[in-house]
N, C-alpha and C positions, 0 to 999 in steps of 0.2 A: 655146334661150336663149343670149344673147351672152352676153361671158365678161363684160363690165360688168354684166350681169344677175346672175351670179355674186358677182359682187366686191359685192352691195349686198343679197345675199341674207342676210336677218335670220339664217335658221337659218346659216349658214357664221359669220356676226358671232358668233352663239352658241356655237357649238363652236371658234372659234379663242380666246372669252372662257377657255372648259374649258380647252383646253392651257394657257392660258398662267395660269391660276390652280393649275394639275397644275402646271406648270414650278416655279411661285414656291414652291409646296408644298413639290416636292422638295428646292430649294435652301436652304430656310429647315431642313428634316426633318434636310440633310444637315451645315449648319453648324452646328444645337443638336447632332448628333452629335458633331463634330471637337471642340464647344466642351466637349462631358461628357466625352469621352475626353481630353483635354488637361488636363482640372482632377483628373478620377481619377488621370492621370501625375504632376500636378503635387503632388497631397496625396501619392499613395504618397511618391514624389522624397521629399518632407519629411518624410515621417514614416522613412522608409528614414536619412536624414542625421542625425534624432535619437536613432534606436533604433540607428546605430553611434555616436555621442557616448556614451551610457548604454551602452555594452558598454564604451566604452571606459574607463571611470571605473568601471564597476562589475563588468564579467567575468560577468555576473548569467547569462548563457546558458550559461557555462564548469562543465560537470557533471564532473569527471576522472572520477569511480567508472563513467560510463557508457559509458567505453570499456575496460572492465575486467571482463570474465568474473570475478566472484564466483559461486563455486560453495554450493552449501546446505550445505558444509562450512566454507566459509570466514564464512556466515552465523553459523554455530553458535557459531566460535571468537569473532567477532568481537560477539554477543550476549553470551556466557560470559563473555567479559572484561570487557564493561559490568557486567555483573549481580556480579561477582565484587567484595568489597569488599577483597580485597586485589590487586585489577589495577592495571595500570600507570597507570590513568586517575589516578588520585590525589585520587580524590573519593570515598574510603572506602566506607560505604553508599547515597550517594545513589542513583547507579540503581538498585540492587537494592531498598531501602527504596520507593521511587515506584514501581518495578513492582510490586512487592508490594500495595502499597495499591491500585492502579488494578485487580487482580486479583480483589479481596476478602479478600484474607488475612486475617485476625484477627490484630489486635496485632504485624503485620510488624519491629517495631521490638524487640520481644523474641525472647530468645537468639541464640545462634550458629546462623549457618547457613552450611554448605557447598555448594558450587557447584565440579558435575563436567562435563567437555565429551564426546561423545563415547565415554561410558561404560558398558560395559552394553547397547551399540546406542542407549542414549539420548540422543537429541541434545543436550540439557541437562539435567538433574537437581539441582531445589533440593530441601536437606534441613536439618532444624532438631532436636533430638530434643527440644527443651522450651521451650513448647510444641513435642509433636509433630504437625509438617507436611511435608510433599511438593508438592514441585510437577515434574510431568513435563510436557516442552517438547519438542511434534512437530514440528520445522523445514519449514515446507513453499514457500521464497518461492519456487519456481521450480516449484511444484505437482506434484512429482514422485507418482508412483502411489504408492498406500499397499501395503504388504505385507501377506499375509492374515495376520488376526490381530495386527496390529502391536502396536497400543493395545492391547489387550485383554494381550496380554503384560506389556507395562509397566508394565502397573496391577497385574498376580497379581507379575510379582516387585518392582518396586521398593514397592509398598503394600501389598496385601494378605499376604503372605506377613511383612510387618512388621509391621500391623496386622489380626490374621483377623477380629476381634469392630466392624470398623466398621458402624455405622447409616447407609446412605449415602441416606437418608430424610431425618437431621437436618440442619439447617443447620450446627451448628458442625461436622461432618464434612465439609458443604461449604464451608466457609472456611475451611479448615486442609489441606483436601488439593485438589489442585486435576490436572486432567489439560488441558493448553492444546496446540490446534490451531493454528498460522500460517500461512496460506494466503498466497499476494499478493492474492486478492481476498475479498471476502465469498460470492460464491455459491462456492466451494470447501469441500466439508464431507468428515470422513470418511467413507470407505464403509462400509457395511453388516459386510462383510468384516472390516474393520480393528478392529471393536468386538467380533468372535462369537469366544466362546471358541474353541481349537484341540482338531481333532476327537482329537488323543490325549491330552487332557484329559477327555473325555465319563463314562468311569468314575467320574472323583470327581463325586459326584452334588449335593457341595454348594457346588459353582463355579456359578456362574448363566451362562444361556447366553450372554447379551449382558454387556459393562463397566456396572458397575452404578452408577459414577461418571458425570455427564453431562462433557462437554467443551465447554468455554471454546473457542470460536472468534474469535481475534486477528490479523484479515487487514493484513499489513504494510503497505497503501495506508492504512487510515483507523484501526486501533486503534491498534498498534505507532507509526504515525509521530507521532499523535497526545501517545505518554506519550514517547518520543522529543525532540521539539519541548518538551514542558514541563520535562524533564530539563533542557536546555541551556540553559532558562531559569535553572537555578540552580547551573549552572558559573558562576564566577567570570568577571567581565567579562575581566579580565586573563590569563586561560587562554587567549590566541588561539587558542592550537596545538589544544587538545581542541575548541576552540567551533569552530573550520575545519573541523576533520574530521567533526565531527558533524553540523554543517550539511550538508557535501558527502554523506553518510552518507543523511540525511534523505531530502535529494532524490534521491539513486537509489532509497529506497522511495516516495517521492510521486508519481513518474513513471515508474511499472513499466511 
């Protein structure tokens, strides 16, 4: 066949139609590409130029506490001081009255209650003598391992051994004495361990084997920051100073 025979052959017509329908494919495939990736640049670019505008006016990303190893002691003191109605905050009962309620206390609002840090081994200790109540607070935001028998301790000496004849059946036993867990998250529970009595306790035969109080679990991401946030609802607008810190407070629990 001549190369003009060639040149006029339908099926060659046909397959140069292919390529060059493949070509325009490609090029058309390859310009909606350049054009999505140039508008994704383009949106980021603008939303990049207004989210530093808004940092700049607002500092809204600026966490201090999070570059600041707070230890579960410094948890404890810095809890204890809120809770305390005679701390530096200057908002008498307020936190400790709202913790209290959000607990289930009974009648939080009546008698004196003291507030010990770090005493006893316990990390916090509220006490009332009248109404008599307890409330024992296990620091946990850094989820440190429980020691055997921890709770279970806490509970024979700060409560039982103050009160031996509780019904810990009734209810107003359970809203007057209270044993609270703080986890940083909700699956963090105490161990089995931390709840069984200590085996050189076994002889007194009328110790139960397990705490026979149940335990409040108040994981600092959603319970804690939760009565936290509503607290500094009711600091004084004009309090910058407590309402700063408690904010920046907040969110290093909100963002464990």
């Amino acid at each position: 066949m001549s190369a003009q025979g060639k040149s006029t052959d339908p099926g060659f017509a046909m397959l140069g139609s292919v390529f060059h329908q493949y070509a325009t494919f490609r090029r058309e495939h390859r310009d909606r590409r350049i054009q999505l990736c140039k508008a994704v640049v383009d949106r980021w670019a603008a939303w990049k130029r207004k989210d530093l505008e808004h940092q700049r006016l607002t500092s809204e990303s600026f966490r201090p506490l999070s570059l600041i190893t707070i230890r579960e002691t410094n948890h404890s003191l810095l809890l204890g001081e809120l809770l305390n109605p005679e701390g530096g905050h200057g908002q008498g009962r307020l936190f400790l009255e709202s913790f209290l309620e959000r607990i289930g206390i009974d009648n939080p609002a009546a008698g004196n209650w003291s507030v010990t840090i770090e005493a006893g081994r316990v990390d916090i200790l509220l006490r009332r003598s009248e109404p008599a109540s307890v409330v024992i607070i296990e620091n946990k935001p850094h989820d440190a391992v429980d020691q055997p028998n921890q709770l279970y301790r806490y509970w024979l000496q700060e409560i039982h051994e103050e009160h031996p004849q509780l019904d810990y059946e009734a209810a107003k036993t359970q809203s007057q004495f209270k044993v609270l867990f703080l986890p940083s998250e909700k699956y963090r529970t105490p161990t089995k361990e931390s709840l069984s009595r200590p085996a050189g306790l076994e002889i007194n035969s009328t110790l139960p084997g397990q705490m026979p109080l149940p335990v409040d679990i108040l994981p600092y991401a959603h319970d804690m920051a939760d009565w936290l946030e509503a607290a500094i609802e009711q600091v004084p607008a004009e309090n910058v100073r407590l309402r700063t810190f408690l904010q920046f407070y907040l969110e290093n629990w909100r963002n464990r």
